[in-house]
C-alpha positions in Angstrom: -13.9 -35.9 -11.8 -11.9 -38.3 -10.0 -12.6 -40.5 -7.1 -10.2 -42.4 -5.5 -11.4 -45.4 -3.1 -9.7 -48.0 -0.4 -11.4 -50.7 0.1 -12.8 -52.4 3.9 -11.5 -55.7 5.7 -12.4 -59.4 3.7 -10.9 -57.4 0.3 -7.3 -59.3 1.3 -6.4 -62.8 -0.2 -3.1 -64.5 0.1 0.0 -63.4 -1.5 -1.6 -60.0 -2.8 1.6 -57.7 -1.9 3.8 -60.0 -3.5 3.8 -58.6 -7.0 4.1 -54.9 -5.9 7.3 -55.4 -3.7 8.6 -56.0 -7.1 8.6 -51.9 -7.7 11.0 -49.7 -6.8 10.3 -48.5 -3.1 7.5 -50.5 -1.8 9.6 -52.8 0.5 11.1 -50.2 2.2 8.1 -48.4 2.9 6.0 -51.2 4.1 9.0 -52.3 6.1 9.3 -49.0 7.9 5.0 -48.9 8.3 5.4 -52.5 10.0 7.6 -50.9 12.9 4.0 -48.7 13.3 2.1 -51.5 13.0 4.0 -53.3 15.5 3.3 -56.3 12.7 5.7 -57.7 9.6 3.0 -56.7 7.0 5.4 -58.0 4.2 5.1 -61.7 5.6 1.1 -61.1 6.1 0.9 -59.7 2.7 3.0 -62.3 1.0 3.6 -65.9 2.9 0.6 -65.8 5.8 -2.8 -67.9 5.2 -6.1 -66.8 4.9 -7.0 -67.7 8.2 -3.7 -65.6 9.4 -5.0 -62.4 7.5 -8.6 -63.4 8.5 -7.2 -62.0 12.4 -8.9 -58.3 12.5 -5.7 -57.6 14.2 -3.7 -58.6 10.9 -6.1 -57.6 8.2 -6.9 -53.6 9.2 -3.1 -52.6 9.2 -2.6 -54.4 6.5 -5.1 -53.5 4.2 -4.1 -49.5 5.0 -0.9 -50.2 4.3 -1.6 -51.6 0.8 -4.0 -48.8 -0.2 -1.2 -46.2 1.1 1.4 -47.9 -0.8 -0.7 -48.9 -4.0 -1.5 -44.8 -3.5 1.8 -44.1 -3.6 2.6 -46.1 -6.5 0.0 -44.4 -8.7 0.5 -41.0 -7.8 -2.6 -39.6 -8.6 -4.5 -36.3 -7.2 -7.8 -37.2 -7.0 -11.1 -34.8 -6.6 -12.5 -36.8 -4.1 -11.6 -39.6 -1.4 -13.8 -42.5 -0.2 -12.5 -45.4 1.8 -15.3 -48.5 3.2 -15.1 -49.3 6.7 -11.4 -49.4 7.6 -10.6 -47.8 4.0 -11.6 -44.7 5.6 -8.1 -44.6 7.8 -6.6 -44.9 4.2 -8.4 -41.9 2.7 -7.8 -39.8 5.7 -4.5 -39.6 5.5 -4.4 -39.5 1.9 -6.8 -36.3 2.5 -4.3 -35.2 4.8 -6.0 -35.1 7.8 -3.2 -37.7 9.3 0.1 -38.8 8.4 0.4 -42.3 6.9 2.0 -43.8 10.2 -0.8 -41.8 12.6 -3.5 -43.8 10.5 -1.6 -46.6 10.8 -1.1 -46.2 14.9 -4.6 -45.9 14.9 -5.5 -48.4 12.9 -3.6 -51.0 14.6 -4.8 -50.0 17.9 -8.8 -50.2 16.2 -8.4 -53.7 14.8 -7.0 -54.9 18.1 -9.8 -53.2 20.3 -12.4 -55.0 17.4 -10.3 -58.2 18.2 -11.2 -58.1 21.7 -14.9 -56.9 21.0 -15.3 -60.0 18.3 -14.2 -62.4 21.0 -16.7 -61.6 24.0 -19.8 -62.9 21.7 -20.1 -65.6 19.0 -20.8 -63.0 16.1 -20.5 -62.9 12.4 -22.0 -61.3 8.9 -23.9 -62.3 6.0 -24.1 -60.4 2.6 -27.9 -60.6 2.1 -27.9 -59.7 -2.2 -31.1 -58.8 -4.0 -34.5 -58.7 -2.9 -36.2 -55.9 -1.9 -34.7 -53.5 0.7 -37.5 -52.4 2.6 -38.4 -56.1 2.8 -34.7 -57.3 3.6 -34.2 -54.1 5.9 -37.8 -56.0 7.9 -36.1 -59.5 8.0 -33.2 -58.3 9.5 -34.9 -56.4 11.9 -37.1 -59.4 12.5 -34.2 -61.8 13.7 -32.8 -58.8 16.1 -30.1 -58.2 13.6 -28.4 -54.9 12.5 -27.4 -53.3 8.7 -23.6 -53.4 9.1 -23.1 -52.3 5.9 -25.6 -50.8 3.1 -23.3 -50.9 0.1 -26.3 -50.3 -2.7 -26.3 -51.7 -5.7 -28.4 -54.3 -4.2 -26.0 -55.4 -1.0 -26.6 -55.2 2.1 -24.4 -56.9 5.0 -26.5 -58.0 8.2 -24.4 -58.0 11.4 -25.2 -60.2 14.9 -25.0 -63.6 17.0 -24.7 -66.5 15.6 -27.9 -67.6 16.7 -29.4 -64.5 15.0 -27.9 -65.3 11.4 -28.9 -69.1 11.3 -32.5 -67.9 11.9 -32.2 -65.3 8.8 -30.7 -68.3 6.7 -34.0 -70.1 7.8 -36.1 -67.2 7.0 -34.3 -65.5 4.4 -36.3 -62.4 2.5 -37.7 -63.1 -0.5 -35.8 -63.1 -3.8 -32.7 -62.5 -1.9 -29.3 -64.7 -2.1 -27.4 -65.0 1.5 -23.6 -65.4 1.3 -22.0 -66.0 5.0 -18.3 -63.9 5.0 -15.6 -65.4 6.3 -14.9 -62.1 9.0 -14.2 -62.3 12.8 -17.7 -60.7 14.0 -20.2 -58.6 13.6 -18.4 -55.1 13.0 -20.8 -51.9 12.5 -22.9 -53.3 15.2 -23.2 -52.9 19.2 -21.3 -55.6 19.4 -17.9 -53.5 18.9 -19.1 -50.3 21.7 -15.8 -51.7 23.8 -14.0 -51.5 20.8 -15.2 -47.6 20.8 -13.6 -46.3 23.7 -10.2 -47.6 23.5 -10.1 -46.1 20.3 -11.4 -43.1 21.4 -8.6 -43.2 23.6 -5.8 -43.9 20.7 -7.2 -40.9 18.9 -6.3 -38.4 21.3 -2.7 -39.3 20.1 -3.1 -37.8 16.2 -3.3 -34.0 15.8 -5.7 -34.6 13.1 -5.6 -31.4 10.2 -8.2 -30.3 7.7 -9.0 -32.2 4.5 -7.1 -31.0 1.5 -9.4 -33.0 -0.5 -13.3 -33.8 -0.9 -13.4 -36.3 2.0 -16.6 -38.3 1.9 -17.9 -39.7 5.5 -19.6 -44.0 6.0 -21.9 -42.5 8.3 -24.1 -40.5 5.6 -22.0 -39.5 2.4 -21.6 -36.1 3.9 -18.3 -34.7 2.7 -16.3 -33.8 6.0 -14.0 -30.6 5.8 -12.6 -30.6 9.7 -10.5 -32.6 10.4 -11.5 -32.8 14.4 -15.3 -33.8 13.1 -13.6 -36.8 10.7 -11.4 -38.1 13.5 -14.9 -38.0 15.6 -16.2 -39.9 12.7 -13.4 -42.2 12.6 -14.7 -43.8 16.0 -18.1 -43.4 16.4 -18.0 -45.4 13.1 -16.9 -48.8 14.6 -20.2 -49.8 16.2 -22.1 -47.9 13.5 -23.6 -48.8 10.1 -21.4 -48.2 7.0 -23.4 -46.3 4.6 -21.7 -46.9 1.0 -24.7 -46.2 -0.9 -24.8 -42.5 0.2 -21.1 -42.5 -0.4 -21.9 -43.2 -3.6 -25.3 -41.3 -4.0 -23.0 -37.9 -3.2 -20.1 -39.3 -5.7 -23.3 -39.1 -8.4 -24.3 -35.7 -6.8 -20.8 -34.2 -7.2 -20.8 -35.7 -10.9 -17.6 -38.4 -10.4 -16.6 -39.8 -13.8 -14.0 -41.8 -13.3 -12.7 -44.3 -9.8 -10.2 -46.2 -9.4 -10.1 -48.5 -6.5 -6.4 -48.9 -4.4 -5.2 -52.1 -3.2 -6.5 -54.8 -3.3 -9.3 -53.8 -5.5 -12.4 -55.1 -7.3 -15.2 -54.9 -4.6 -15.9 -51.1 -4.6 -15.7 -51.0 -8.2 -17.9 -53.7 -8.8 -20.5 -52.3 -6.6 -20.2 -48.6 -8.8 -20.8 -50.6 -12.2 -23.8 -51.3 -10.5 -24.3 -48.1 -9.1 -22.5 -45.8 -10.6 -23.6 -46.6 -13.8 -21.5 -44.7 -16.4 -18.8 -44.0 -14.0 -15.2 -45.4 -15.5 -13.7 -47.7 -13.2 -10.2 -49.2 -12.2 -9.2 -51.4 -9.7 -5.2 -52.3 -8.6 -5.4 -56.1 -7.9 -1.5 -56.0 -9.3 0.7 -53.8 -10.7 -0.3 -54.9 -14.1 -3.6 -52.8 -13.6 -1.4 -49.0 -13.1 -0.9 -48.6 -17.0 -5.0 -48.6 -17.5 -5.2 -46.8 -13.8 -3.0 -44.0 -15.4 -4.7 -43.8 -18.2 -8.3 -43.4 -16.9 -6.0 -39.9 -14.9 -5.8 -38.6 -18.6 
């Protein structure tokens, strides 16, 4: 069983899209999805700086657009869909339940409104890795903050002020590594609810259709089959926790084999060889990584 996945925002580097507008097609396509986006994803994809792409504004279209086109490329029909964070707008309309340029309408709309959010309070994220998570799950609610992200495998991703992170860094759990990420503010949290609404908002543009496709949800793993209940999900999710590990949990309940992560891969992956133990992975960093992709379809 298959499971194609789209990775969430701080997955982008520099230059990333430059190799792939080598194929046949790509140009054209994310030249027409930039006219959605209302931004010149080629430039941010190829010639902008980190700090550029580091813009929520920038990096949520863009990273769609690369997990679309990477989608494209490959041309696989998966079993199952699973996208992390903003990956979801990927796998929804990869499901079907919205065209490529409604997910992107929407998503451009979402990283704006979580633009706005970001800037009221002084916010950010740390990956808290190891330890244990009943003990790191205390610390963070110790220091008032919230678990943006539980990605298993070990990972979770605290969410809050400024002020709240420094005093986890100063009171870290035991046995457990903090990495700071370089992300505009504390998404998952209460800190994006004005983000929520004007998104809500956007979403009554879509006409939104029924998945053709296993369509796993962030908010608990549950695979969603209407299309009305994913959009729902779509938006509530901003200001709520991602919950990757009970993506992954139902992956291992539905008996997945294989993955491959879309563009630009290599963080969902590595969290499924941790665990997903057993599961066959692939992720497209370039297009160097189809020919093994294609060959994990066999």
């Amino acid at each position: 069983m298959l499971v194609l996945v789209a990775p969430g925002q701080g997955a982008q580097t520099p230059g990333f899209l430059t190799p792939w507008l080598e194929l046949p097609g790509v140009a054209d396509r994310l030249a027409a999805w930039s006219e959605v986006a209302g931004i010149d994803l080629i430039a941010c994809g190829t010639t902008a700086g980190a700090d550029e792409i580091r813009d929520t504004a920038i990096a949520q279209p863009l990273l769609v657009a690369a997990a679309l086109a990477s989608a494209e490329v490959l041309g696989a029909t998966p079993d199952v869909l699973a996208g992390h964070s903003v990956g979801e707008f990927a796998t929804a309309a990869l499901a079907g339940v919205l065209t490529p340029e409604q997910a992107l309408d929407l998503v451009s709309e979402r990283g704006q409104a979580m633009a706005k959010a970001a800037a009221i309070t002084d916010t950010g994220m740390t990956a808290v890795l190891g330890g244990v998570e009943a003990d790191v799950l205390a610390a963070l609610d110790k220091h008032g903050l919230t678990p943006a992200n539980i990605n298993g495998a070990g990972q979770i991703v605290a969410g809050g002020t400024v002020e709240q992170l420094a005093a986890l860094k100063a009171d870290p759990p035991a046995r457990a590594r903090l990495i700071p990420l370089s992300v505009a503010g504390a998404f998952h949290t209460v800190h994006m609810a004005p983000a929520v609404e004007q998104l809500r908002e956007a979403a009554l543009r879509a006409e939104p259709a029924d998945p053709k496709v296993t369509l796993l949800s962030n908010a608990d793993g549950a695979a969603v089959t209407d299309g009305a209940e994913v959009m729902r999900r779509l938006v509530d999710q901003v200001s709520n926790p991602v919950r990757w590990d009970a993506c992954m949990a139902t992956m291992a309940e539905l008996g997945v084999t294989r993955m491959i992560e879309l563009l630009p891969g290599g963080t969902l992956t590595g969290l499924a060889r941790r665990g997903l133990r057993g599961v066959e992975t692939v992720a497209l960093k370039t297009p160097a990584d189809l020919d093994a992709a294609r060959e994990l379809i066999k």
